[in-house]
N, C-alpha and C positions, 0 to 999 in steps of 0.2 A: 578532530575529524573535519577532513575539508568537502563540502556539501557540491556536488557537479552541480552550476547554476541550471544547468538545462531539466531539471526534476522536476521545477515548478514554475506554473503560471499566475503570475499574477490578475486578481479578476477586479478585485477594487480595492479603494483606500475606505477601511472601516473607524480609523481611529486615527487620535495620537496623544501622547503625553509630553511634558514639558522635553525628555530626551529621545524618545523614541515615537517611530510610528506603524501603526497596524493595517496588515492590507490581507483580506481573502483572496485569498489561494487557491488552487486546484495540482494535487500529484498528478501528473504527467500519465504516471507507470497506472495507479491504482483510481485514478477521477475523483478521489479523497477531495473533499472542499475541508481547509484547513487554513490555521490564523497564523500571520507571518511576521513576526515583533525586529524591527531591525532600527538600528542606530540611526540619527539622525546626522551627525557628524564624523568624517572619519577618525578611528582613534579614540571615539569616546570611549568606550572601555567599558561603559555599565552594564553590560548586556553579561559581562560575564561572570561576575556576581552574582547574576540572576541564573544565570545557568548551571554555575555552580551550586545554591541552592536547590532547583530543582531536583539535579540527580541527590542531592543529600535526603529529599523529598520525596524521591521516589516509591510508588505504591503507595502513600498516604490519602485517605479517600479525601476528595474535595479539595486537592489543590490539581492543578494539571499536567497531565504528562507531558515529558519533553521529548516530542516526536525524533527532533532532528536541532542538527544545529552549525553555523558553520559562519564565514563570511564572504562576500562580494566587495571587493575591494579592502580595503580599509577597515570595513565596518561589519560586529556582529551581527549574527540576525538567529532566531531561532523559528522553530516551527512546534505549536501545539495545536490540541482539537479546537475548534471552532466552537465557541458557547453562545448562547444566545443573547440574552438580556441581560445590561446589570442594573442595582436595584435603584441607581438616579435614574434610570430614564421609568421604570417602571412605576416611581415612586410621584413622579412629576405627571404622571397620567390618572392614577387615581390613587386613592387613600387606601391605604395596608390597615389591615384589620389590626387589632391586640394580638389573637393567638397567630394570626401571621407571622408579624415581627417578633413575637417571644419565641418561634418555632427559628425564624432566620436566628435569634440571638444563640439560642441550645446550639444550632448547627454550625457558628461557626466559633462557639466556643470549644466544641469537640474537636474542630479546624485543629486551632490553637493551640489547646490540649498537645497534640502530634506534633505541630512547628515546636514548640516551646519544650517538647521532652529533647527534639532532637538542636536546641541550643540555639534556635535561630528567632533572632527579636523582626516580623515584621513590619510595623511602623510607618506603614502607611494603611492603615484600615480606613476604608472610607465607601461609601454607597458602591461610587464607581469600578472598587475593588472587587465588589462582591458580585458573583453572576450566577443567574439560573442556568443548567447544563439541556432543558427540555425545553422545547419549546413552545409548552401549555405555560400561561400564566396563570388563569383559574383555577387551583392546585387545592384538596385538601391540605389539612395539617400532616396529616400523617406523610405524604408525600414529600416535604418541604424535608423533615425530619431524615428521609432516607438516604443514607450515604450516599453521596457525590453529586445531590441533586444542588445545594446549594456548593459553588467552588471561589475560593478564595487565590486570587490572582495578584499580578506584578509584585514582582523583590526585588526590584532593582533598587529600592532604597534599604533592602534587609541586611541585615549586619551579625554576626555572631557573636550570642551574651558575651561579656568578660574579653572581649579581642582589644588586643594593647592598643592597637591604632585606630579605635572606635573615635571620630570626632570629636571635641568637647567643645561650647561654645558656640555651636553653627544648628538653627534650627532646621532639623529635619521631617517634614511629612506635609501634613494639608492644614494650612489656614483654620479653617476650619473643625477639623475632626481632629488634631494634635492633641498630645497629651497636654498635662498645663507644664509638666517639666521638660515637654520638648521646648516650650517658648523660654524655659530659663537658660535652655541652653544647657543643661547638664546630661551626664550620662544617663542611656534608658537602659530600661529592665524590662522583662515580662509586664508589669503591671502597669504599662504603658500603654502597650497594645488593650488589655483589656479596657483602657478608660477610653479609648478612641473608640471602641466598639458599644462603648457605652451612650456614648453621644451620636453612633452611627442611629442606635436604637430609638434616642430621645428624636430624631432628625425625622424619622421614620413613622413615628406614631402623631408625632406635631407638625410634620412638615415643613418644621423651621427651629431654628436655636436661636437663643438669645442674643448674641453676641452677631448675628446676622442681621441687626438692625444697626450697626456702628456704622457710618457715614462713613466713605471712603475716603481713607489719611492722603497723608505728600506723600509717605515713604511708606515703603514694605517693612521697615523694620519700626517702625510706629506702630502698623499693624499688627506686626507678632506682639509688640509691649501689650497695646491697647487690650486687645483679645485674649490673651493672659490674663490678662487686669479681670478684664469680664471672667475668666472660668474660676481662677483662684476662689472670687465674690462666690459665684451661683454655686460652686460644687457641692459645698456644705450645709443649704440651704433646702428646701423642698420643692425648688424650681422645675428642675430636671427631671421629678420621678410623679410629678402629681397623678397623671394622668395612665399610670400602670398599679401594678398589686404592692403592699407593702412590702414583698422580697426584692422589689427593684430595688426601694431605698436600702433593701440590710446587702445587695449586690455591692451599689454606689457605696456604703460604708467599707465594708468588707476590700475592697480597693483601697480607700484612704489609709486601712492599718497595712499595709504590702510596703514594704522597700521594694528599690530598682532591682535587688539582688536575691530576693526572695520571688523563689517557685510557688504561682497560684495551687492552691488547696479546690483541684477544678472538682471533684468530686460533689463537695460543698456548694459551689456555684453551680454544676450540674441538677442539682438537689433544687436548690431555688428556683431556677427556671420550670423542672419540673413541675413543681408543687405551684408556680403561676399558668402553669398550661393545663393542668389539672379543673384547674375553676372555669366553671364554668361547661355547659355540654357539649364537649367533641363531637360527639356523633353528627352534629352539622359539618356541613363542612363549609368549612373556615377559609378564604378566598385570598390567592394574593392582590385581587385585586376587588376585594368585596363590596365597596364602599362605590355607588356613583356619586356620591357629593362631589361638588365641583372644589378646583384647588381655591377659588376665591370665598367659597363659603368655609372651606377648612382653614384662611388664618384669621377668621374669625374666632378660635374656639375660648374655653371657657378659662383659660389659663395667661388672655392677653392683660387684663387688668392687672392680673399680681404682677406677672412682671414688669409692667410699666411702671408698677409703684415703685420696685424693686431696684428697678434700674434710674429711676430720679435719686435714689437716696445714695447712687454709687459715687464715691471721690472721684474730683476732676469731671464730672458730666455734662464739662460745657461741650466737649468732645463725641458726645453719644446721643445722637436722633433717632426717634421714630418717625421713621417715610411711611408715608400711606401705601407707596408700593416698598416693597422692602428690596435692597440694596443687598446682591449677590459677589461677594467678595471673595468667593474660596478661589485659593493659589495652591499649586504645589510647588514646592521649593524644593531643588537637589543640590547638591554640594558645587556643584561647575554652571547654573542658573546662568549664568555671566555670557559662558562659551557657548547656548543652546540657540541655534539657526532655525528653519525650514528651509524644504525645497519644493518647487514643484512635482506634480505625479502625474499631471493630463496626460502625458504623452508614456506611459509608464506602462509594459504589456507583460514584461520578465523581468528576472532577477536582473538579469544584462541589461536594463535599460537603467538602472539608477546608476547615476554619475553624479560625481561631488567636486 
């Protein structure tokens, strides 16, 4: 379907990602303010994987609907609703409670649940993925928990379980939030995604990960070894889950028995997060952003000494500092990283002003 440029006005540039970029919108017809995702280069192509996806996606609560879609020149772009916050920038302002983040974790494992019945590995789970649809942040639990309030966004790196020409060898997702078998480079499965969400959560409750204190390499692919190296070490360990209910670590466990090929038992997982949101009296209500402590007294907390230990006793640590300010290293990496441009937007009013 070829989308008349004249429908929409462009109002500003909200975003971008390593291949695309995001800009608020306004329909023309309806004064609809809506999010406009378009290529960064002509030709790149990614946009329609993603868009293929969504329709496969359609009416699943908490992922987002695909208004419109179409190109201007060269290059795809689509149109969905306009969300408000995602949970890096909410999370860099104040500290998420426990029953917050075990409430985002419930909700976007039911996400999950839905992508993963319908075949589809997303693989890049990460804060920035994840957005609030309202736009209250002081939200009971209960709230957090209601279908479509939390929405899990961008597929442009999603791929279909078992597809023959799934990549092998080429790490795919974030620095940061990757599975530990995306850094080896082998094929992902379901149980990928859930381990990236797992450190979405440890990221969320600590405000930092381990492997976030590695001093910046020469190379990007030093980095994916190195940071490997670190999640392999801590996964197995009681680094990651101290500071949550003993069903995080049987969560964390419960992932390491998964093959790539094996469908989670979400029921089971469903159960655990329950039974940790359970503890504890609800009837308060439980804030996404409860906590005024500032970020600098939160990486203070009570969990920096183990790992410090932890992390001296790792092979090869001549490679591995802790900075007094800590050292933000997250990359996303896509398959074409190589061919990926910018352009200017100053002067950018309509679909008809982007040229390439």
């Amino acid at each position: 379907m070829q989308l008349q440029n004249s429908n929409y006005k462009i109002l500003s540039n909200i975003g971008s990602g390593s291949g695309h970029q995001v800009f608020k919108v306004q329909n023309n017809q309806s004064s609809r303010i809506l999010a406009l995702k378009i290529e960064k280069i002509p030709s790149l192509g990614q946009l329609e994987g993603e868009i293929q996806r969504l329709q496969e996606l359609e009416g699943v609560k908490g992922i987002p609907q695909l208004i419109d879609f179409g190109k201007t020149k060269d290059s795809n772009y689509i149109i969905t609703p306009l969300l408000k916050r995602n949970l890096s920038e909410i999370a860099k302002e104040s500290v998420l409670s426990l029953q917050s983040t075990l409430a985002i974790g419930l909700s976007i494992i039911e996400i999950l649940e839905q992508v993963h019945k319908k075949g589809i590995l997303h693989l890049d789970i990460k804060p920035e993925n994840i957005m609030i649809s309202q736009p209250q942040i002081n939200v009971p639990v209960d709230q957090i928990l209601r279908p479509g309030f939390i929405q899990l966004i961008d597929f442009g790196l999603s791929q279909k379980f078992g597809l023959k020409t799934f990549l092998n060898k080429v790490f795919i997702g974030s620095l940061r939030y990757a599975s530990r078998q995306a850094h080896r480079g082998g094929q992902l499965g379901f149980k990928d995604d859930l381990e990236s969400l797992l450190y979405v959560l440890v990221y969320l409750r600590n405000q930092k990960l381990p492997w976030q204190s590695l001093k910046q390499l020469q190379s990007q692919q030093l980095e994916i070894k190195k940071i490997g190296e670190m999640k392999e070490a801590v996964f197995t360990t009681t680094v990651l889950s101290q500071r949550f209910p003993p069903e995080f670590s049987q969560f964390k466990s419960y992932i390491e028995t998964l093959t790539q090929q094996t469908m989670p038992d979400y029921e089971y997982i469903k159960n655990l997060f329950r039974s940790m949101l359970s503890v504890g009296d609800r009837s308060q209500s439980s804030k996404l952003a409860s906590s005024s402590q500032s970020l600098k007294e939160t990486k203070q907390n009570k969990n920096s000494e183990q790992i410090l230990m932890f992390l001296s006793n790792l092979p090869n640590n001549d490679s591995i500092v802790i900075p007094e300010d800590q050292i933000d290293i997250e990359t996303s990496i896509v398959f074409i990283s190589d061919l990926i441009t910018s352009y200017t937007t100053s002067s950018i009013k309509s679909i008809n002003d982007i040229k390439y």
